[in-house]
N, C-alpha and C positions, 0 to 999 in steps of 0.2 A: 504494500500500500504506500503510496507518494504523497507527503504533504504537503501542498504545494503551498506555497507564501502568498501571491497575491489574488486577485480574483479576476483578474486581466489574460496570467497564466491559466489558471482553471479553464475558463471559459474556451481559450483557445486551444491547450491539450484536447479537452473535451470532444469542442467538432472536429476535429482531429481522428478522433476516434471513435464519434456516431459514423464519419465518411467512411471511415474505415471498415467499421462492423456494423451496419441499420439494423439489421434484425435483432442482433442477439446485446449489446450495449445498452445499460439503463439508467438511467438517473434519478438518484433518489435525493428527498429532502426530510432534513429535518429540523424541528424547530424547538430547544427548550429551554422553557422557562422556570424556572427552578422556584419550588413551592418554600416562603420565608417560613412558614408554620412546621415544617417538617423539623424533624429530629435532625437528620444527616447535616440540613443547612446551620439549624442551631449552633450544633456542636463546631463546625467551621467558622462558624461568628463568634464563637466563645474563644475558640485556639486564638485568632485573628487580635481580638482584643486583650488575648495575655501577651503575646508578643510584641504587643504597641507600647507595653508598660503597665498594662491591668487597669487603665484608667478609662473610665468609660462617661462621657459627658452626656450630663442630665437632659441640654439642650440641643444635643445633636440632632441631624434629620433620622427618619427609618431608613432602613437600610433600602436599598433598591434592587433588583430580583436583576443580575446581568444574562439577558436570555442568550444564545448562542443558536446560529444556522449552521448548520454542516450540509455540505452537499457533496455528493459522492457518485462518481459516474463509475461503473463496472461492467466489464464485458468476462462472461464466464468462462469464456472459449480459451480467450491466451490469458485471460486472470489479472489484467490489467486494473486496479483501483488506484481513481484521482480525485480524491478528497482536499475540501479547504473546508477552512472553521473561520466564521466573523464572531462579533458579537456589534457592530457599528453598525447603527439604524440605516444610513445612507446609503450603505455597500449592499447589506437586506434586497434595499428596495431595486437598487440597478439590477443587481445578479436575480430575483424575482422575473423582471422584464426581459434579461436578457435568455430567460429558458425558454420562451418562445420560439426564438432563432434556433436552439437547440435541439426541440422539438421538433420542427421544421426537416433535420435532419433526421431526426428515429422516421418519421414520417414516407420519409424517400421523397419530402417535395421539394422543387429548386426554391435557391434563395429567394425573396424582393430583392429586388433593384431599388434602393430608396435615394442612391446619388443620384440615379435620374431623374426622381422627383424633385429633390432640392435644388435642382439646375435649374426646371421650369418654374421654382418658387421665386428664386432671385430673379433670374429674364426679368419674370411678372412686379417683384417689388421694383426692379430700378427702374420698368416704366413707369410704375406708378410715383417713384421719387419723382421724375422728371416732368411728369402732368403736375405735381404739386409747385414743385419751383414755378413751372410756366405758371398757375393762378397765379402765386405769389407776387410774384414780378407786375400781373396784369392789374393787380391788387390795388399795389403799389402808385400803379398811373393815374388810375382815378380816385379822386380824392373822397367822395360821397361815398363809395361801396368797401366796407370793410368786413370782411367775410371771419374775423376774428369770436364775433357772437360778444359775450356777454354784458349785452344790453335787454334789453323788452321792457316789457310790460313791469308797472310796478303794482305793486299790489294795495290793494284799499284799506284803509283804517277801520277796522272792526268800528260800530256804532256804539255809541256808551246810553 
């Protein structure tokens, strides 16, 4: 089994090795959150706070439950296991998104192309920068039409 350190690695080991093996490659998830009421955690809060000095502040916060995702791709055939471990909400949530992609390969379906949609995204914004400049500018020439808005209507004084 391979620890692997980032989630950059993982993810790219990984379709590496759905491409490799579709059928038989699987990718498991797990997610835990470590229950504060249990004995096991007690007793590690207890070690924890003799080793700080046995002093334990009145005012302190509760402690907070650090959950951890493991994710673990494994193909039975050559015995290949690529496991990574977070516990950082941020990382969760990309590596979450990015098992889609993943999927996609157990699946045997081709990639999206998604560069080629952000190509036609841009095209489309910097005409759209360049129709705004052009108002702008037209804006600018006549002095009566100011397309800026926050003017109207003002509102009536309630009656007493």
């Amino acid at each position: 089994m391979v620890l692997l350190e980032t989630s950059d690695e993982w993810q790219r080991q990984s379709s590496l090795l759905l491409q490799a093996r579709p059928t038989t490659a699987r990718i498991t998830v797990k997610y835990n959150v470590p229950n504060l009421q249990s004995p096991k955690v007690q007793k590690a809060i207890k070690r924890k706070g003799d080793a700080e000095g046995g002093k334990k502040d009145v005012a302190a916060a509760p402690a907070v439950p650090k959950a951890v995702l493991c994710l673990k791709t494994y193909d039975p055939e050559s015995g290949v296991c690529l496991q990574f471990k977070t516990d950082r909400a941020a990382e969760v949530g990309r590596l979450i998104t990015g098992l889609g992609r993943l999927g996609r390969h157990m699946a045997a379906l081709p990639q999206k192309t998604e560069d080629a949609v952000m190509e036609d995204v841009a095209a489309v914004e910097s005409t759209a920068v360049q129709d705004q400049a052009a108002t702008t500018t037209t804006d600018k020439a006549q002095p009566g039409a100011s397309g800026a808005g926050g003017g109207g209507k003002k509102k009536k004084k309630a009656k007493k």
